[in-house]
N, C-alpha and C positions, 0 to 999 in steps of 0.2 A: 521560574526557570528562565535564564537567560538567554538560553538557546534553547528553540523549538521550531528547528528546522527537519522536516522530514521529506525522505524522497519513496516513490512508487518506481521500480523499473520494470519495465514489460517486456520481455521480448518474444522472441517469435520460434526461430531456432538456434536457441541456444547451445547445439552442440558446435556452431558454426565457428569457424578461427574468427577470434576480434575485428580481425583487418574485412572480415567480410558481410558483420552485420554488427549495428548498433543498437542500443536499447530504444525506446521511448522513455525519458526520466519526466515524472511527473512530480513537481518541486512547489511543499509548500513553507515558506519562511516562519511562520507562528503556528501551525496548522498539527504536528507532532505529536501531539497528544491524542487526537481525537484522529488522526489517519490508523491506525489500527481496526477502529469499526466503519471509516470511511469504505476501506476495502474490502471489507466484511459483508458490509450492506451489496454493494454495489453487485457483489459476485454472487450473494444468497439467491440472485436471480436464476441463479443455474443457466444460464444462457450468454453467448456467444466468447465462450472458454476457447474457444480455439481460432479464435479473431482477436488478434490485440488489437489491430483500428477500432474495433466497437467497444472492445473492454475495454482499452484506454481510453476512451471519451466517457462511458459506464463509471469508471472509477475518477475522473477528473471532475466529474458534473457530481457526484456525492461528496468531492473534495470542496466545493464549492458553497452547496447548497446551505450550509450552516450562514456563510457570509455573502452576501449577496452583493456587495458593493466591488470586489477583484471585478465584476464584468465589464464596469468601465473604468474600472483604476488602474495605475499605473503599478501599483507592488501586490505583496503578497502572497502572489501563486505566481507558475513557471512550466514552460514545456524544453526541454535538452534532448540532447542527444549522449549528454556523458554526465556522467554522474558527478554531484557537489561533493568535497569534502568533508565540513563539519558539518555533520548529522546526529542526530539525539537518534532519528529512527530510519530506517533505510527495508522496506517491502521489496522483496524480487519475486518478478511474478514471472515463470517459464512457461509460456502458452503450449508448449511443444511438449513438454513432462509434463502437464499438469501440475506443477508444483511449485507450492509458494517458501519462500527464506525469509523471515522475522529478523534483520540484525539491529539490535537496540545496544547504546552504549550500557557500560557495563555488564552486560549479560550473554549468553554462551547464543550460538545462531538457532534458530528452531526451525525446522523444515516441515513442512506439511502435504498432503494432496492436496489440489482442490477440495474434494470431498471433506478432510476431514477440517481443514482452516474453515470452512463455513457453518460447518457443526459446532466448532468453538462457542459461536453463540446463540445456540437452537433457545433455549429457553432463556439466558440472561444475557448482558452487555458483558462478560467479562470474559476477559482474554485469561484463558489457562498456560501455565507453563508446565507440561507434561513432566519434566525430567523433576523439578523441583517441587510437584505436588500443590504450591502453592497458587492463588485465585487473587490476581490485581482485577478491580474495578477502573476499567478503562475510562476516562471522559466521554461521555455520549451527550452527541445532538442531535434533539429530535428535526426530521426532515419535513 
C-alpha cells in the first residue's frame, strides 16, 4: 500500500464551536495499519479516559513503541493541531462522550464507546466490523 498514513484525534470537548477548541491530531506517515490496535492497546488500560493530555501521550507512545528509531529522527510520526488530508485511517477519539469514530477509506464510519472499542479485542487482535459481520485481522505488534 502506497499510502499508509493514519491520523488519531483527541479531543476534549467536543461539543465546543471549532473556533473554540482544537483536536490533538496524532499523525503517523506508514504507521495505518497497525494504529487500529495501537489505540486499542493503549486504552485497554481503562485509565485516564477523561484526560486527553495523558491519553494522547498513552496512545502516542504505543504509536511508537513498534519502531523505536521516530525518537531521534526526523520523519515518520507527527503531533498537529488540524487534521491531514490523505488518510487510509483517521481514529477520533471524544474524551468528553466517551466515544471513539473508526473512519477508514472505503468503508462506512463506525462508532463505538469507550467500553465497547476496547472489548473489540478481549480475546483476539481483530477489529470487528459490527454492521457487516465480517472479522479483518488487523496487523499487530508485539510491544
Amino acid at each position: 500500500m502506497s499510502n499508509s498514513r493514519g491520523t488519531v484525534e483527541i479531543w476534549n470537548h467536543a461539543a465546543a464551536p471549532k473556533s473554540e477548541e482544537r483536536p490533538v491530531v496524532l499523525y503517523t506517515h506508514w504507521g495505518a495499519s497497525t494504529l487500529i490496535n495501537d489505540v486499542m492497546t493503549a486504552m485497554q488500560k481503562r485509565e485516564r479516559w477523561k484526560d486527553p493530555a495523558y491519553l494522547s501521550r498513552m496512545i502516542f507512545c504505543h504509536m511508537l513503541c513498534g519502531d523505536l528509531s521516530p525518537l531521534d529522527g526526523t520523519a515518520g510520526y507527527g503531533i498537529l493541531t488540524d487534521n491531514v488530508t490523505d488518510t487510509v485511517m483517521e481514529i477520533v477519539i471524544d474524551c468528553d462522550r466517551q466515544e471513539v469514530i473508526v473512519k477508514e477509506l472505503n468503508r462506512d464510519n463506525e462508532k463505538y464507546s469507550f467500553d465497547e472499542f476496547v472489548e473489540l479485542t478481549n480475546d483476539t487482535p481483530t477489529f470487528i466490523d459490527k454492521r457487516a459481520g465480517d472479522r479483518r485481522q488487523n496487523e499487530r505488534r508485539d510491544i
